[in-house]
C-alpha positions as CSV (number, residue, x, y, z in Angstrom):
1,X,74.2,148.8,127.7
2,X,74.3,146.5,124.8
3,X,71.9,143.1,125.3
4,X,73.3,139.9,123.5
5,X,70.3,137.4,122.3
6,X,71.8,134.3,122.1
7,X,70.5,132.1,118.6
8,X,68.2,129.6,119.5
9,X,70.0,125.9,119.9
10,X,67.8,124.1,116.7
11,X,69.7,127.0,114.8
12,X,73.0,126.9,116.0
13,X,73.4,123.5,115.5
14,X,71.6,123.4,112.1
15,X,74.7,126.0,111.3
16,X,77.3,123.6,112.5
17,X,75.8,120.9,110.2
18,X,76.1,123.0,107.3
19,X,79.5,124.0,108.4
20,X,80.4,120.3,108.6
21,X,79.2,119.5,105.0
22,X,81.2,122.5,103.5
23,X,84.4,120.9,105.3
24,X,83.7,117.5,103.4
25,X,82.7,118.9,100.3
26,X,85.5,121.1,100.1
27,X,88.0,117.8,101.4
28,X,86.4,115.6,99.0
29,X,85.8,112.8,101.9
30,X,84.3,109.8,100.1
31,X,83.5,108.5,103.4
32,X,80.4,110.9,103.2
33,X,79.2,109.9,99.9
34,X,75.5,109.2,100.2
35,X,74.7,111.0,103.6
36,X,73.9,114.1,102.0
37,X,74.5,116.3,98.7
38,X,75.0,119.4,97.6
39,X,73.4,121.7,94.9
40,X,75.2,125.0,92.9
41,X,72.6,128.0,92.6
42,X,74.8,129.2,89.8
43,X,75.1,125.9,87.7
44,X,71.5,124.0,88.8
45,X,73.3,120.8,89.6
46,X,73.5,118.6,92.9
47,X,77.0,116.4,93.6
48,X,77.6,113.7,95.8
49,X,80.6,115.2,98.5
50,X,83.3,113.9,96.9
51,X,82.6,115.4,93.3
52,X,85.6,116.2,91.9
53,X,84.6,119.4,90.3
54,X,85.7,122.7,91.1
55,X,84.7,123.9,94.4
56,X,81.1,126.8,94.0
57,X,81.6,129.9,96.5
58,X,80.6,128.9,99.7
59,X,77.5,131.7,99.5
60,X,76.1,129.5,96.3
61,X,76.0,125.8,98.0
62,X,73.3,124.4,99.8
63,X,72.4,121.0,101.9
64,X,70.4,118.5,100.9
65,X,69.4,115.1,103.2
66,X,69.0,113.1,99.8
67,X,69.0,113.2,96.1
68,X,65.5,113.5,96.0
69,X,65.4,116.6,98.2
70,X,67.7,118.5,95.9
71,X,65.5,117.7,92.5
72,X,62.5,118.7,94.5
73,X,64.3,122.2,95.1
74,X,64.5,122.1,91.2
75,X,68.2,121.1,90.6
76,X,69.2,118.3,88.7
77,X,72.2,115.8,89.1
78,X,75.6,116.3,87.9
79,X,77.2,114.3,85.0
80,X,80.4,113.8,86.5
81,X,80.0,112.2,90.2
82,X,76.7,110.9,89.2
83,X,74.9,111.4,92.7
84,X,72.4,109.2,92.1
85,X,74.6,105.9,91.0
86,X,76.5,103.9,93.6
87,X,79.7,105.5,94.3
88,X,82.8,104.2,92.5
89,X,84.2,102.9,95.1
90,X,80.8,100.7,96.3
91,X,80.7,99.6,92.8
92,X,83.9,97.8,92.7
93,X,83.1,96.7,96.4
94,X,80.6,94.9,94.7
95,X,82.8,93.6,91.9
96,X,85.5,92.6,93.9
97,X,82.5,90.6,96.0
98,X,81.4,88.9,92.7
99,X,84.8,87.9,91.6
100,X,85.5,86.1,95.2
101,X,82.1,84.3,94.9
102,X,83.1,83.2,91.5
103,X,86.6,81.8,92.6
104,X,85.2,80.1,96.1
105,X,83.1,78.5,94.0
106,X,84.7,77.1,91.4
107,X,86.2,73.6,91.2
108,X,89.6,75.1,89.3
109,X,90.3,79.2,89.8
110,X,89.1,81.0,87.1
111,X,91.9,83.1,85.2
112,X,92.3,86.6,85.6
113,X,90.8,86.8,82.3
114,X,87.6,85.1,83.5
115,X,87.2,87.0,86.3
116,X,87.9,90.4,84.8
117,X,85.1,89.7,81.9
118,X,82.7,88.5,84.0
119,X,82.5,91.8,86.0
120,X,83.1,94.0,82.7
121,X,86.5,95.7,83.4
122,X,89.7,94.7,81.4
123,X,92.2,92.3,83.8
124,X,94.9,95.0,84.2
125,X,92.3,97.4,85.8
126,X,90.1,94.4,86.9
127,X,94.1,93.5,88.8
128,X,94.4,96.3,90.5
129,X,91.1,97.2,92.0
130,X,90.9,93.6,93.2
131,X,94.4,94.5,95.1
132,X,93.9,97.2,96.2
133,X,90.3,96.3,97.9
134,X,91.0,93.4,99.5
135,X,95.0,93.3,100.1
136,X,96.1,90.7,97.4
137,X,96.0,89.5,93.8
138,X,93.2,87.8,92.9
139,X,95.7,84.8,91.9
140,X,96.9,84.9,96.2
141,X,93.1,84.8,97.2
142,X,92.3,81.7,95.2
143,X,95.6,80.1,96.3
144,X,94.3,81.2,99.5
145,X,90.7,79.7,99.8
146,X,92.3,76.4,98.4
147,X,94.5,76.1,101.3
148,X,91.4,76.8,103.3
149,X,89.6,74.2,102.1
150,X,92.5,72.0,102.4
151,X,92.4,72.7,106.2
152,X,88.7,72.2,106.0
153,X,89.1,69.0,104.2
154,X,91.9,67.6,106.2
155,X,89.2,67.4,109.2
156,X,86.8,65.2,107.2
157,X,88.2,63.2,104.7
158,X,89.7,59.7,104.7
159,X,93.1,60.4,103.2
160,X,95.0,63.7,103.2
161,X,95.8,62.9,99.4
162,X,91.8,62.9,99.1
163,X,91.9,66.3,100.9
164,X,94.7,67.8,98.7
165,X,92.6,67.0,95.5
166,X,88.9,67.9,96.7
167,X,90.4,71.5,97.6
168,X,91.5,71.8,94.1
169,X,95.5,71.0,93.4
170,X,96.2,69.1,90.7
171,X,99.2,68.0,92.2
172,X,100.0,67.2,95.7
173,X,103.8,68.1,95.6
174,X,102.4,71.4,94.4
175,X,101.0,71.8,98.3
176,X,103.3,70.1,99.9
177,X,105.8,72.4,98.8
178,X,104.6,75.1,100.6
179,X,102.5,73.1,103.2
180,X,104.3,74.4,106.5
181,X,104.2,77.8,105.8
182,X,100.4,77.6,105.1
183,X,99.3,74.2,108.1
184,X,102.6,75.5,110.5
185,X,103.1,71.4,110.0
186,X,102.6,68.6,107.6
187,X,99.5,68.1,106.2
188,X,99.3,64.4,107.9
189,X,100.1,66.3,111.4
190,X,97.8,68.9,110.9
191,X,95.0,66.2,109.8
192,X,96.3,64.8,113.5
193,X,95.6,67.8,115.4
194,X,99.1,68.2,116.0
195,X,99.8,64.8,117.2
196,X,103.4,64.1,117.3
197,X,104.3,67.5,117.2
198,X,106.4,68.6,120.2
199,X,105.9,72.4,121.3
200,X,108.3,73.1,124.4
201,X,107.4,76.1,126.5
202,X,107.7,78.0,129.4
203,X,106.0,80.6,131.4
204,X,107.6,83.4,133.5
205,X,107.4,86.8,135.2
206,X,108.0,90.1,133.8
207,X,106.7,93.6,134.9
208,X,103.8,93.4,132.6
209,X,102.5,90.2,134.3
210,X,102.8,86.6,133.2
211,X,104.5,85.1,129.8
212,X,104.6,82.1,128.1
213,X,106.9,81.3,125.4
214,X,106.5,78.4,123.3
215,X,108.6,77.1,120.3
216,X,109.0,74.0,118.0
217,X,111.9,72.8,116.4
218,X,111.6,75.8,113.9
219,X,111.9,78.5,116.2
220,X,109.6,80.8,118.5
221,X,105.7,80.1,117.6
222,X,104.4,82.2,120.6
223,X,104.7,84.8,122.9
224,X,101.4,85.0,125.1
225,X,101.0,88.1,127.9
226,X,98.8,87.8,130.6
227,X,97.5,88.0,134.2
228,X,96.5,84.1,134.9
229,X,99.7,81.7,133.4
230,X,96.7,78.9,133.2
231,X,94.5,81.2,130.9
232,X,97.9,81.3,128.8
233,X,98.5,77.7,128.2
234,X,94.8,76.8,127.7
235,X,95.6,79.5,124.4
236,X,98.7,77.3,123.3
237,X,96.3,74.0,124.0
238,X,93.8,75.4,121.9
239,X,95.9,76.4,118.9
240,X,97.5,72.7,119.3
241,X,94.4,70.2,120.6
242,X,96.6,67.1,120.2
243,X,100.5,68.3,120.3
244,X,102.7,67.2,122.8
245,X,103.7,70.1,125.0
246,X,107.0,70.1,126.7
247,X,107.9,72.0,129.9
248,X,111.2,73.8,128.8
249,X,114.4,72.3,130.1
250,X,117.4,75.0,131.7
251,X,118.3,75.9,128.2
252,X,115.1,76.9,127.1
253,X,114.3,79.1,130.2
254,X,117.2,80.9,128.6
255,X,115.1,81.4,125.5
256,X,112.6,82.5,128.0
257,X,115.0,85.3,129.3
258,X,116.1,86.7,125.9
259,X,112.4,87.0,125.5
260,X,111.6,89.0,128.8
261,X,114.5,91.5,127.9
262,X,112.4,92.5,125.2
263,X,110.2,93.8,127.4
264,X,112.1,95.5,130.8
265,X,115.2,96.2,128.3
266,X,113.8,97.9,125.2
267,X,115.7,98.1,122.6
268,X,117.5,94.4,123.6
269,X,118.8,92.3,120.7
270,X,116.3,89.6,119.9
271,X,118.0,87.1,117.2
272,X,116.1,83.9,118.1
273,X,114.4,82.5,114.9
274,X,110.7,82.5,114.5
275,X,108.3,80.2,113.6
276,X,105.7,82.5,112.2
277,X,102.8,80.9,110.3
278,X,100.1,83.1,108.8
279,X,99.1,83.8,104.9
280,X,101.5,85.8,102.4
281,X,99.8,89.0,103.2
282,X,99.7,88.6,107.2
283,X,103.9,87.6,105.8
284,X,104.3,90.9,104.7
285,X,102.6,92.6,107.7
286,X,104.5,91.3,110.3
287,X,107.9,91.7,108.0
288,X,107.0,95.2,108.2
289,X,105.9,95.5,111.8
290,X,109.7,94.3,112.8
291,X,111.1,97.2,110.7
292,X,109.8,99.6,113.1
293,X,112.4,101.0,115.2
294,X,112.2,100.6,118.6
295,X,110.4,104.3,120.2
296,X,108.8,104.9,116.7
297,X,105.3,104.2,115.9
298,X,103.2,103.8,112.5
299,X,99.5,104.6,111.7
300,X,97.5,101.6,110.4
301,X,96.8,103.7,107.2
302,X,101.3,104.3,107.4
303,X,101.3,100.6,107.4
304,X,99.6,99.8,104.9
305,X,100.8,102.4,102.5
306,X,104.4,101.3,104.0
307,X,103.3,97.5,102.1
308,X,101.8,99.2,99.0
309,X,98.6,98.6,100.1
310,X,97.3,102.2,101.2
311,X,93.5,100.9,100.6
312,X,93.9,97.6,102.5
313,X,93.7,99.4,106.1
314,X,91.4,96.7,107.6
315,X,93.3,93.5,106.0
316,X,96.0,95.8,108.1
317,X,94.9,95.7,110.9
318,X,93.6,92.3,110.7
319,X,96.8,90.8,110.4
320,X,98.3,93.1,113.6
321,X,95.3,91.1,115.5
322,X,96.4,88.0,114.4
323,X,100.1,88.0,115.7
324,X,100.6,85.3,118.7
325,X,103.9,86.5,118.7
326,X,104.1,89.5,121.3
327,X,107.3,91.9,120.9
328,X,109.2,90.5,119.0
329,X,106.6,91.3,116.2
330,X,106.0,94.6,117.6
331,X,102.3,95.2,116.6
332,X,102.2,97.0,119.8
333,X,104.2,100.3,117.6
334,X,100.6,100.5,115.5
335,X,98.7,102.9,116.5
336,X,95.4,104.9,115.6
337,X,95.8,107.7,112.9
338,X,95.2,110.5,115.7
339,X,97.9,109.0,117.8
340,X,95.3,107.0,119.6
341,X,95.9,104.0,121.2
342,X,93.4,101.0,119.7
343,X,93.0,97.2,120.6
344,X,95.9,95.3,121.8
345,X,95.7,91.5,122.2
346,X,97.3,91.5,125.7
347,X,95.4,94.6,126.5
348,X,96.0,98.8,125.9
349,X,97.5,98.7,129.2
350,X,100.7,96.8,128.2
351,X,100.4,98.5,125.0
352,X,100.9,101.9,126.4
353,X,103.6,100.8,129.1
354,X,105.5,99.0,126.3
355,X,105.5,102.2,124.2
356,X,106.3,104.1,126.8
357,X,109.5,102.2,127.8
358,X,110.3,102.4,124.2
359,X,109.8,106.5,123.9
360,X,112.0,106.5,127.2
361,X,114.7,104.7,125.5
């Protein structure tokens, strides 16, 4: 009779470690950068996980916690991942960081020439690190914070002409132009809280619990789901302190209706107009969330390649989180890149029942 004797614990999970390393050293995974590296018997170097040098036999690698362990095992760093330097992708972190200091604070945005030789790289790479790190040209993030500090300004200051010109526009036409896409009203409502502003709504019952849908004169500006109906239009009060909020007349409650077939009737036509209101890049987001078809679903990472974005995963999701318009903007079809189901604003309940009506469908 033949006795097993099992490996102590301490070992077999030591051998898992290792086992893990060799799978992100041999996948390249960045994400591990700095958690360990790995030296080469043969050559005498140490890389960083994500070297992109050609792979050593597995029998000729070994695991080190740090930099410093592997020159004290008397191997010395590689020339072409640099182990010891921040990796490439914290360094433009860092740049991209120092560029959006520079433009909040300056009085005029700096040009992409400015920017670009201020953190050493030419503007065409300088261009498209920028996008791809945070989601939008460096020229969209200035236009951007201005409008910020319009909204900031239009709080404080004595005239919303004063406003327009302390945020940085040379020309008030020049925001007034685009004004409701960026306030979702005019600048002198906005500065009002939303006095004057009529927002009719209505809330209902659907199989996923309660519903309020509210609209302006534009078209549908929210679709809240919930369990308490007060809870939902203590949201729309919030979003609008000082509008006027109308109950919905016997037309609207047919507004209402369309909506709720969204929900029990997958699939339903839904060609009410919108009143979405959000940045150019939350724009874009949404635009693509509504090209989803109905019983389909898209990874965050799908998404954001889908915009040609593929690096802007959290601006991504970010933008799915700020929806208030439930369905019809289907961020409800985004799901985790294992299939996973994540964060839903109305809760991964509904999220799961509204996907599985879809699937059924």
């Amino acid at each position: 009779m033949t006795r097993t004797i099992d490996r102590p614990k301490s070992r077999r999970s030591g051998e898992l470690a290792q086992d893990r390393y060799y799978a992100a050293v041999i996948a390249r995974d960045k994400a591990l950068d700095g958690t360990f590296v790995y030296s080469v018997a043969t050559t005498g170097i140490y890389c960083r996980p994500s070297c992109p040098s050609r792979h050593a036999r597995r029998e000729n690698m070994a695991f080190h916690a740090s930099s410093e362990a592997a020159r004290a095992a008397g191997f010395r760093p590689c020339k072409r991942c640099k182990p010891d330097a921040a990796s490439l992708d914290a360094e433009h972190a860092r740049m991209v960081a120092e560029a959006c200091r520079m433009i909040e604070a300056a009085e005029e945005p700096p040009t992409l020439d400015a920017l670009a030789a201020a953190v050493g790289l030419s503007p065409y790479y300088f261009h498209r690190i920028f996008k791809s790190t945070t989601g939008v040209t460096p020229k969209a993030y200035a236009m951007a914070h201005r409008q910020k500090r319009v909204r900031d300004n239009l709080q404080r200051s004595t005239s919303v002409t004063e406003a327009i010109h302390e945020a940085g526009f040379n020309s008030s036409g020049r925001f007034y132009a685009n004004a409701d896409e960026v306030l979702g009203m005019t600048p002198t409502t906005f500065r009002a809280g939303g006095k004057n502003m009529q927002l009719r709504f209505a809330i209902g019952k659907c199989s996923l619990g309660a519903i309020l849908v509210a609209a302006s004169d534009k078209g549908i500006a929210a679709i809240l789901l919930g369990d308490d109906p007060e809870a939902l239009v203590r949201d729309l009060e919030e979003r609008f302190p000082k509008s006027e909020l109308i109950g919905g007349d016997q037309k609207f409650e047919d507004v209402v209706a369309r909506t709720i077939a969204l929900i029990e009737a997958p699939g339903s036509a839904f060609d009410l107009p919108l009143d979405v209101r959000g940045t150019a890049f939350q724009h874009r987001v949404w635009q693509a969330l509504r090209e989803i078809p109905v019983g389909s679903t898209l990874s965050y990472s799908e998404l954001a390649e889908r915009i040609g974005l593929p690096k802007a995963v959290r601006a991504v999701a970010a933008a799915c989180a700020a929806n208030r318009i439930a369905v019809a903007i289907p961020c409800h079809r985004v799901v985790r890149n294992d299939g996973g189901l994540s964060g839903y604003r109305w809760g991964v309940e509904r999220k799961r029942e509204l996907l599985s009506r879809e699937q059924r469908s």
